[in-house]
Structure formats: structure tokens, C-alpha cells
C-alpha positions as CSV (number, residue, x, y, z in Angstrom):
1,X,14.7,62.3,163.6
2,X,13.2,59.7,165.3
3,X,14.9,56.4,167.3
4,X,13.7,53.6,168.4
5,X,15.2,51.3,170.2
6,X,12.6,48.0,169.9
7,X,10.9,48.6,173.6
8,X,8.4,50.7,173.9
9,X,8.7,51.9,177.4
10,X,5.6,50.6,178.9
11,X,3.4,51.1,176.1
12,X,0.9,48.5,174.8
13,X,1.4,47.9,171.0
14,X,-2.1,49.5,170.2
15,X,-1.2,52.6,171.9
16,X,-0.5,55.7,169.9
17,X,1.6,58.6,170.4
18,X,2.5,61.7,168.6
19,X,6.1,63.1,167.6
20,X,6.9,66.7,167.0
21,X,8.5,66.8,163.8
22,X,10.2,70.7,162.9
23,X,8.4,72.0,160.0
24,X,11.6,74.5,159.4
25,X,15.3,73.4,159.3
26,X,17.2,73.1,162.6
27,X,20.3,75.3,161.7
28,X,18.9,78.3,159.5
29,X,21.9,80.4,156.7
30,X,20.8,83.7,155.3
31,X,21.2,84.6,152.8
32,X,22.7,81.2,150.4
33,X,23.3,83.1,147.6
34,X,23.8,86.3,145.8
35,X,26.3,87.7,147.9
36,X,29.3,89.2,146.1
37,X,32.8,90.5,147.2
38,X,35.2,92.8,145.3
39,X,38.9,92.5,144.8
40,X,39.3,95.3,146.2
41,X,38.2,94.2,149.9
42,X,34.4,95.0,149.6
43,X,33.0,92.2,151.7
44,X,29.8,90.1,152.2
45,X,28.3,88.5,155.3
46,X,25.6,86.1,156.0
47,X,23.6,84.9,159.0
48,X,23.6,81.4,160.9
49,X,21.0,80.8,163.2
50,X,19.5,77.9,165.2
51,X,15.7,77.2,165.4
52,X,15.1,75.5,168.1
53,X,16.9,75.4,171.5
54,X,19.7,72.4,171.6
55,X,20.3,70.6,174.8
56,X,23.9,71.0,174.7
57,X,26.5,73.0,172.6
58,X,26.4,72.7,168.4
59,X,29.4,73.6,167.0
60,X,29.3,74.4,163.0
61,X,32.7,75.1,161.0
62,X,32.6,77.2,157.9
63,X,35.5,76.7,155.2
64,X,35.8,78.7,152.2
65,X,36.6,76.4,149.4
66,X,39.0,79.3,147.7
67,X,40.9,81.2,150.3
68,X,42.5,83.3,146.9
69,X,39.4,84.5,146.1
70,X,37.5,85.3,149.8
71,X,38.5,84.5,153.1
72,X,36.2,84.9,156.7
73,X,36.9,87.8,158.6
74,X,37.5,86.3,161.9
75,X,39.4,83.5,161.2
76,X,42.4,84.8,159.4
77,X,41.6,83.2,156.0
78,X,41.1,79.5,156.9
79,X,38.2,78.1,158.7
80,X,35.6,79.9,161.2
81,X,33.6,77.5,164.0
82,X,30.4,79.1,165.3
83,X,29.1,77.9,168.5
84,X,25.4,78.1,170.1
85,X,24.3,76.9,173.2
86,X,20.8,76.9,175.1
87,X,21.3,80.6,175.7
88,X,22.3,82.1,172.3
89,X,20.8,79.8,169.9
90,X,18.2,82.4,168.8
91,X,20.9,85.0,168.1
92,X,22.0,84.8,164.9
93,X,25.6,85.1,164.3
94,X,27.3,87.0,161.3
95,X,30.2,85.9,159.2
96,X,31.7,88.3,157.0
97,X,33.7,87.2,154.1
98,X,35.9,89.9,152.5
99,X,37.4,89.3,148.6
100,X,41.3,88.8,148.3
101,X,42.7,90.6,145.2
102,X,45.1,88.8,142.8
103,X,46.9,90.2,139.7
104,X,45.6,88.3,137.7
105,X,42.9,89.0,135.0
106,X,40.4,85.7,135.8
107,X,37.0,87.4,135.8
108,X,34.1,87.2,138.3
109,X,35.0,84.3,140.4
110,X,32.9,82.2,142.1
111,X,33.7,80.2,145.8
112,X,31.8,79.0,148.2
113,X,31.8,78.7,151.9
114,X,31.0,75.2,153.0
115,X,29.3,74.5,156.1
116,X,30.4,71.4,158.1
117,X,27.7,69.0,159.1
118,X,27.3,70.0,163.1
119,X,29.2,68.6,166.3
120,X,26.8,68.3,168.8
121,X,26.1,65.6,171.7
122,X,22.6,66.5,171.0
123,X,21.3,64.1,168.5
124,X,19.0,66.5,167.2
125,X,21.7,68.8,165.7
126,X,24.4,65.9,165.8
127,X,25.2,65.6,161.8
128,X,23.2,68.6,161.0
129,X,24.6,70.0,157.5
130,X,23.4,73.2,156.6
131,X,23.4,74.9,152.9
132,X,26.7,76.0,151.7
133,X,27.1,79.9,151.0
134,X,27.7,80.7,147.3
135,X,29.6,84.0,146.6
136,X,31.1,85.3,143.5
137,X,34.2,88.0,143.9
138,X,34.2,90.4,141.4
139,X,37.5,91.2,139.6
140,X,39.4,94.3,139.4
141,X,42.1,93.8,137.0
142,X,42.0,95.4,133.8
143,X,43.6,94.1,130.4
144,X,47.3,96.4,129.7
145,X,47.2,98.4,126.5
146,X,48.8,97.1,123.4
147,X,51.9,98.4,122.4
148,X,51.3,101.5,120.9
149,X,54.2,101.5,118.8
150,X,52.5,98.1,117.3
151,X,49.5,100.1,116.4
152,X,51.4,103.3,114.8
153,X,53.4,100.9,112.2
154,X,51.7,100.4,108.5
155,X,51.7,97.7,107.0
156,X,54.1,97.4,103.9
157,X,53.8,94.8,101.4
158,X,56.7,92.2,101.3
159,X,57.5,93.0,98.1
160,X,58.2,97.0,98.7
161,X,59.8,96.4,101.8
162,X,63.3,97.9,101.1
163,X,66.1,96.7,103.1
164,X,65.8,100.6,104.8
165,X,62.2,100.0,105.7
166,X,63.1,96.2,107.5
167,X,66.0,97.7,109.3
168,X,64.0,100.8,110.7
169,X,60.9,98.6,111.2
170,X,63.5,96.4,113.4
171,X,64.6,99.5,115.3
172,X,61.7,100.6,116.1
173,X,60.7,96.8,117.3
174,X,63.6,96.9,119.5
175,X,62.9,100.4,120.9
176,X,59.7,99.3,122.2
């Protein structure tokens, strides 16, 4: 980013100067996507990095947009900040996300865990928004077996059906 504020410091107009422009993102996430939980608590984790050094603390909060489906590790199911400084900003950090079962037969579900833009006083990071993590937790439940019963009963034309057959075909609706 650059800003200007209408002086130029001292300079004469015709004067040039050069501004370093990052050729890579400031705030780096690894991986974005492809990452996959399980119902049955199998988790996933990512990496979140900065590239360059900031001159004050950047804060970044991660929120999974479906807390039934994954949650992060060390925040108890709702939101996660990480925070980098001049001293760990190379280090990246690593958020775990673990799949919450339900008992419900939905499929493969896909969430995501959305990166805030980042707080910072540095204007470099200030506003920052790093991608968004895609995940997909993989179900667990399994359909219930039909009635057996259901299955075991021929079918008898309406007009055989005796009034014996209807009341043991009842009975044996009931049982079951």
C-alpha cells in the first residue's frame, strides 16, 4: 500500500523514488483447501504465517462458519485469535480443527473457517484479510435397515386377500 499525504517531504517534483512493493502476500494460510475431518474426531490443521516483519502486534481471528460440523481446537468451538509480533512473525502457527459428530445422516459436509481481516496499528497488516480455509467433514452415519418383517411379507392380490390373510397381515404389522 502506498500513502500520500500531498507534500512530498522536501522533494522537488522531478525527483524520483522507488517503493518496495511485496511480491508475496503479507499474512500467508497453508494449506486453503483440501483438508478434511471425520465425524468421528479425526482432525485437520493448517498454517498461518506472516511474511514480512510488522512493526507492531497483528492480531487475526479465525471463526468457523459451522461450529456443528468442526470446531478449533484451542478455542473451545467458537473463535481462535492468533497473534504475531516482531519476534515470532516467521513462525508459523497451527490451528487444528477437529469434526463434531451429529446423528444425523447429512453426507460429506462442507464449512469453512473464515479469517478476519487483521487488527494491527501497523498500516501494513491493518485490514489485512487472508483466504478463508475450506474443509469438508466426512459423515459417519449409516442408513438403519428396513424392517425386515416388511421385506418377508408377499404380496397378495386384493382380490385373494381373505379376511384371515388381512387380519394376520395386521398382526404381524403390529408385532413389528
Amino acid at each position: 500500500n502506498l500513502y500520500f499525504d500531498g507534500s512530498l517531504y522536501g522533494l522537488a517534483a522531478n525527483d524520483l523514488f522507488a517503493i518496495d512493493v511485496p511480491s508475496q502476500p503479507l499474512i500467508s494460510i497453508t494449506p486453503i483447501s483440501g483438508l478434511r475431518t471425520t465425524e468421528t474426531g479425526t482432525t485437520a490443521s493448517f498454517s498461518v504465517v506472516l511474511n514480512f516483519q510488522p512493526t507492531s502486534t497483528v492480531s487475526i481471528r479465525l471463526i468457523p462458519d459451522d461450529t456443528t460440523e468442526g470446531h478449533l481446537t484451542g478455542a473451545n468451538s467458537d473463535d481462535q485469535t492468533l497473534t504475531f509480533d516482531s519476534t515470532n512473525f516467521g513462525t508459523p502457527q497451527i490451528v487444528t480443527v477437529v469434526g463434531v459428530d451429529d446423528p444425523t445422516i447429512d453426507g460429506d459436509i462442507s464449512f469453512t473457517i473464515i479469517t478476519e481481516p487483521a487488527v494491527s496499528s501497523d498500516p501494513a497488516f491493518s485490514g489485512q484479510n487472508a483466504s478463508d480455509v475450506g474443509i469438508t467433514n466426512e459423515d459417519d452415519d449409516e442408513p438403519q435397515p428396513l424392517l425386515a418383517a416388511a421385506a418377508a411379507v408377499a404380496p397378495v392380490p386384493p382380490d385373494r386377500l381373505t379376511q384371515q390373510d388381512a387380519a394376520s397381515l395386521t398382526d404381524q404389522a403390529i408385532a413389528h
